[in-house]
C-alpha positions in Angstrom: 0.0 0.0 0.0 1.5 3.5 -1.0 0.4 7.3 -0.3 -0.2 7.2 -4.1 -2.7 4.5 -4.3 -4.5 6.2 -1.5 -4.5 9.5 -3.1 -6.0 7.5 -6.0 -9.0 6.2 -4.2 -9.6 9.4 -2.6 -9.8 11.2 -6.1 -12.4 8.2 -7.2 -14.3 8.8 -4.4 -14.7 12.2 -4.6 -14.7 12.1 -8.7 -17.3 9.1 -8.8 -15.4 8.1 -12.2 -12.4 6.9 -13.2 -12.4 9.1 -16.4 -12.9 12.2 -14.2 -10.5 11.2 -11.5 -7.9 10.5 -13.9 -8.0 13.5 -15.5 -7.4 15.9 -12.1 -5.0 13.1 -11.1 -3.1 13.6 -14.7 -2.6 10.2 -15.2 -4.0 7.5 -17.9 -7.7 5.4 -16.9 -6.6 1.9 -17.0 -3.0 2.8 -15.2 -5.5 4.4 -12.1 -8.1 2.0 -12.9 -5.2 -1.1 -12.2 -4.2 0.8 -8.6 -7.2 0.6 -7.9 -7.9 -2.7 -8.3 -4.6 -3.4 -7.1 -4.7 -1.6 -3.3 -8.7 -3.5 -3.1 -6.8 -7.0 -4.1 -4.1 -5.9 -1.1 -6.5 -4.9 1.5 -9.1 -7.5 0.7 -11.6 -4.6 1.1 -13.7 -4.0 -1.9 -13.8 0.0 -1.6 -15.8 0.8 -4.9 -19.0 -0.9 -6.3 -19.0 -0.5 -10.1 -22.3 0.8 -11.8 -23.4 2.2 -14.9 -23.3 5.4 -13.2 -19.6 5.2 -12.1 -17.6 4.5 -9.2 -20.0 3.9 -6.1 -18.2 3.6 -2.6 -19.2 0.7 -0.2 -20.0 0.7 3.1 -16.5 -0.6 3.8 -15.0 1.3 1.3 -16.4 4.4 3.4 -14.5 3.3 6.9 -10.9 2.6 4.4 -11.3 6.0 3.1 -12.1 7.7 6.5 -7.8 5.8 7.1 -7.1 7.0 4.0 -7.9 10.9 4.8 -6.3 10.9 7.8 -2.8 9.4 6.7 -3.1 11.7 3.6 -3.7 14.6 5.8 -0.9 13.2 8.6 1.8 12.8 5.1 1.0 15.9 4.0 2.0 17.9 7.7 5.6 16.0 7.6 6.0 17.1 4.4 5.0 20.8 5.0 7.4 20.7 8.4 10.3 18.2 7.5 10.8 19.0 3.7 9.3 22.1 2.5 10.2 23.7 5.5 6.4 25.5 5.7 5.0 25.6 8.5 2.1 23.0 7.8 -1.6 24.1 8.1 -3.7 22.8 10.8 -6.8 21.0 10.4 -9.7 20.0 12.8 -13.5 19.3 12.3 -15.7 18.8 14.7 -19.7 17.5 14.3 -22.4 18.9 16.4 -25.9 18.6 17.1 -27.0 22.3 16.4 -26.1 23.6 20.2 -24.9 27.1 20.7 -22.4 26.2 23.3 -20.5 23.8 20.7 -20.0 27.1 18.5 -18.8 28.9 21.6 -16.2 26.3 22.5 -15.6 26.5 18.8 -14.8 30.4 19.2 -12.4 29.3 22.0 -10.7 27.1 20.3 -9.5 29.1 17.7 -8.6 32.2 20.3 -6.5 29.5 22.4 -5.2 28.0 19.0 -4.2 31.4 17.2 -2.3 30.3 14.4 -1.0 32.1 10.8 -3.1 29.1 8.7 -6.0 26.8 9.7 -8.6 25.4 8.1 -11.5 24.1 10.8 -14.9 23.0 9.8 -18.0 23.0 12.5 -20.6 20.2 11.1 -24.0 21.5 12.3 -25.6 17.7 10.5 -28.3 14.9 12.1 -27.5 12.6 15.2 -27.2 9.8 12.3 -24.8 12.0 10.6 -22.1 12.9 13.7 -22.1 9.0 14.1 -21.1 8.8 10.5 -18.6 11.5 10.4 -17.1 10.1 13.6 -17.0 6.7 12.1 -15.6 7.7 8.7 -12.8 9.6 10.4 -14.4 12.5 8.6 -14.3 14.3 12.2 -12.0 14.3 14.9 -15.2 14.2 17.7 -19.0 14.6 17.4 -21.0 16.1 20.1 -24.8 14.8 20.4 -27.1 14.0 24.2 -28.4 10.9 25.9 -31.6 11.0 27.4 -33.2 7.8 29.4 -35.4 7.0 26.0 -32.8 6.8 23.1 -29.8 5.7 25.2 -30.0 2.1 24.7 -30.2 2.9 20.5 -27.4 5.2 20.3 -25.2 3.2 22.3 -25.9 0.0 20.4 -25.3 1.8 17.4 -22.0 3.4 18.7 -20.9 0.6 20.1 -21.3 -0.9 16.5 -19.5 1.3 15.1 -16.6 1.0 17.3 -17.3 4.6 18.7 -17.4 5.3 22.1 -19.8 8.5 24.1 -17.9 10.5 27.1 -20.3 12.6 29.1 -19.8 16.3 29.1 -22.3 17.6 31.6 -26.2 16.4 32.6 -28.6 19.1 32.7 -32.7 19.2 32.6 -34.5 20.3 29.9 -35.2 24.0 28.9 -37.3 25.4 26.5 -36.1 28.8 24.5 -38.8 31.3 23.6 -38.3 34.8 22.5 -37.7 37.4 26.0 -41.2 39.0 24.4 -43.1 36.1 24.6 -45.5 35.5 27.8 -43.9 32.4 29.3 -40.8 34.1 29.4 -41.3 35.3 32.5 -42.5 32.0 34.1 -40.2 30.1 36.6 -40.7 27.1 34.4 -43.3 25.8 32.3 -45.6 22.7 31.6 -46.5 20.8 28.2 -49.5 22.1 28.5 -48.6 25.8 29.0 -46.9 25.4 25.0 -49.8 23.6 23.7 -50.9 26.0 21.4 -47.2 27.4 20.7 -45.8 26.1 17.5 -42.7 23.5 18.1 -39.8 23.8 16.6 -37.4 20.8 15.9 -34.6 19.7 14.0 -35.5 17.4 10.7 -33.3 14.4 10.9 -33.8 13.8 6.8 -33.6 10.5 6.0 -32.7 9.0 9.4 -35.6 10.6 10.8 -36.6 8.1 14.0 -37.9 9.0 17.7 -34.3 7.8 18.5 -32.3 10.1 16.5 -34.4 13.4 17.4 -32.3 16.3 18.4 -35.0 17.1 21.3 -36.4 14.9 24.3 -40.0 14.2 24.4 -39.8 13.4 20.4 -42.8 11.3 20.6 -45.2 14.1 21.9 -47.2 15.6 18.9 -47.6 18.9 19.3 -50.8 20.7 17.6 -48.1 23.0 15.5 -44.9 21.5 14.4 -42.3 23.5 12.2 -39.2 21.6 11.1 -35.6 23.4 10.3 -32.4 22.3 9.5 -30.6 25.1 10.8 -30.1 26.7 13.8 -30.4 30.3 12.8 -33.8 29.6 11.2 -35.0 28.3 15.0 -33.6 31.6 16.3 -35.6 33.9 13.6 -39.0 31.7 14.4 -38.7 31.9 18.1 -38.7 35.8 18.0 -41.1 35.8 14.3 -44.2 33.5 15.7 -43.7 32.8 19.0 -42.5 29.7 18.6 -40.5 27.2 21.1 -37.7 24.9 21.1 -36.8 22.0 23.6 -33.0 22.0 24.2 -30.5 21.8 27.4 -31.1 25.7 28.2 -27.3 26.2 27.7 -27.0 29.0 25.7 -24.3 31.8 25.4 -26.1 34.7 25.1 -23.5 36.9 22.7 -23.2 34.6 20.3 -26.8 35.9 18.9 -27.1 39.8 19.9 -27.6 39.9 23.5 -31.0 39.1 25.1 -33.5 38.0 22.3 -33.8 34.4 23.6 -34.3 33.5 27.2 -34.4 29.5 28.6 -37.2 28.4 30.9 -36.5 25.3 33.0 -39.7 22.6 31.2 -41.2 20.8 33.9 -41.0 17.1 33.0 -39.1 13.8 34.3 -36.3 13.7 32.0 -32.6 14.9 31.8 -30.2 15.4 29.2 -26.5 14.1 28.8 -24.5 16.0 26.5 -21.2 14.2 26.0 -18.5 13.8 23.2 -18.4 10.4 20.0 -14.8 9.5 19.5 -13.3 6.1 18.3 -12.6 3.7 21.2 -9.1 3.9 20.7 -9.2 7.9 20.4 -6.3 10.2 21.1 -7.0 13.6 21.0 -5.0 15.9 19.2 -3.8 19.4 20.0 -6.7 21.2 18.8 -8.7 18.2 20.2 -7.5 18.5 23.3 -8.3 22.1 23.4 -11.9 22.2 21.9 -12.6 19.5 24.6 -11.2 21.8 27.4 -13.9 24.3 26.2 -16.6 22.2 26.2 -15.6 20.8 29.6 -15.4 24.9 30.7 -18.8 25.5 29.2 -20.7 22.5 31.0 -18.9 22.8 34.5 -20.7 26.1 34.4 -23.6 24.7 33.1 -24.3 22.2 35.4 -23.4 24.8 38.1 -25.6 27.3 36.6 -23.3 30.0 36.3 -23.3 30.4 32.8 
């Protein structure tokens, strides 16, 4: 196996033909075509499915290439550092549920990191998709809750995935409503006091399962349900129709201009656990290590209610 042959299946992959991949790669079809087949033949792994469309990756194949990114991406920093002499660009992603606080620690992490060239990606996606990403080796860490009702789900599926869940902090639920909004006011609120609120969730797309919603309770039905797939959008409906949104309440307030949003403690028998999907074996990096230290910061105060 060679960094060239991996650079190969990268390019397919991303290509989804051979013709097209050859030609960014600048070298002839059947000599790519026969690395190809020559790296699946060495692995034992077969990493594409060949259609009429082109060059489908396999289930398998997507776990090799996940490898295959991060030795390209490890090759590519001893190169910058030990024979170019640059100083080699750092790269992190991260994959969230869409929590405020994880684009806080976010914010942190590149204060505390402060280097000339980076290039960090924050993955706002479904629960199903931070277990992929995590999986894949398409992100360093994932960040997604527990809750009594879809622990036993996620945990199977993590554990089948050879992905393990650290705990962060455990906090009950809050709803956010707009500070103009009546039940803002309220030391906490009931189901029944949002009955006629509409309810504002995150659409899981294709995954879509009681298990994999982003909010507890997923199995009430509310009378008015409006699904988004981004967190800005939830923002602009809380304050535009009164809406709500179930969530762990932990919510830096500068990140969206102050005090439009306020979190009322919901009055149910339920808690939340946010923690951290790594691989079992995982190490954390530099910029791992201090993205974690954020989120640690952030639920320690959480938890304490100081924040």
């Amino acid at each position: 196996m060679t960094l060239q042959q991996l650079k190969y299946v990268v390019a397919v992959a991303e290509c989804g033909s051979l013709s097209e991949a050859a030609g960014r790669l600048f070298v002839a079809q059947p000599s790519l075509s026969a690395a190809v087949k020559e790296l699946e033949k060495e692995t034992r792994t077969a990493i594409f499915q060949r259609t009429g469309r082109g060059m489908v990756v396999t289930p398998e194949g997507e776990t090799f290439l996940g490898y295959a990114r991060q030795v390209l991406q490890q090759a590519e920093l001893l190169e910058a550092r030990y024979i170019s002499g640059e100083t080699p660009r750092q790269r992190f992603t991260v994959s969230t549920q869409h929590y405020t606080f994880t684009a806080s620690a976010f914010v942190d992490l590149i204060r505390e990191f402060g280097g000339d060239e980076y290039d960090f990606t924050l993955r706002e996606t479904t629960t199903w998709g931070i277990i992929e990403d995590v999986k894949n080796l398409r992100s360093e860490l994932g960040v997604l809750y527990l809750s009594d009702f879809n622990r036993q789900v996620l945990e199977k599926l993590m554990r089948d995935s050879k992905l393990k869940f650290t705990g962060l902090f455990t906090v009950p639920p809050h709803v956010f409503l707009s500070r103009d909004n009546p039940l803002a006011k309220r030391e906490r609120v009931t189901l029944e006091d949002l009955e006629d609120l509409p309810c504002l969730t995150f659409d899981q797309g294709e995954h879509s399962s009681f298990y994999f919603s982003e909010e507890i309770l997923s199995t009430h039905s509310p009378k008015k349900r409006i699904r988004v797939t981004d967190r800005a959008a939830v923002i602009n409906l809380l304050i535009g129709v009164g809406g709500y949104a179930i969530s762990t309440g932990v919510f830096p307030a500068y990140l969206h201009g102050g005090d439009g949003i306020v979190a009322v403690p919901l009055e149910v028998n339920e808690r939340i656990q946010v923690g951290v999907v790594t691989h079992r074996d995982y190490l954390p990096t530099r910029l791992g290590e201090i993205y974690l230290a954020a989120l640690r910061r952030i639920g320690a105060e959480a938890e304490a209610g100081t924040l």
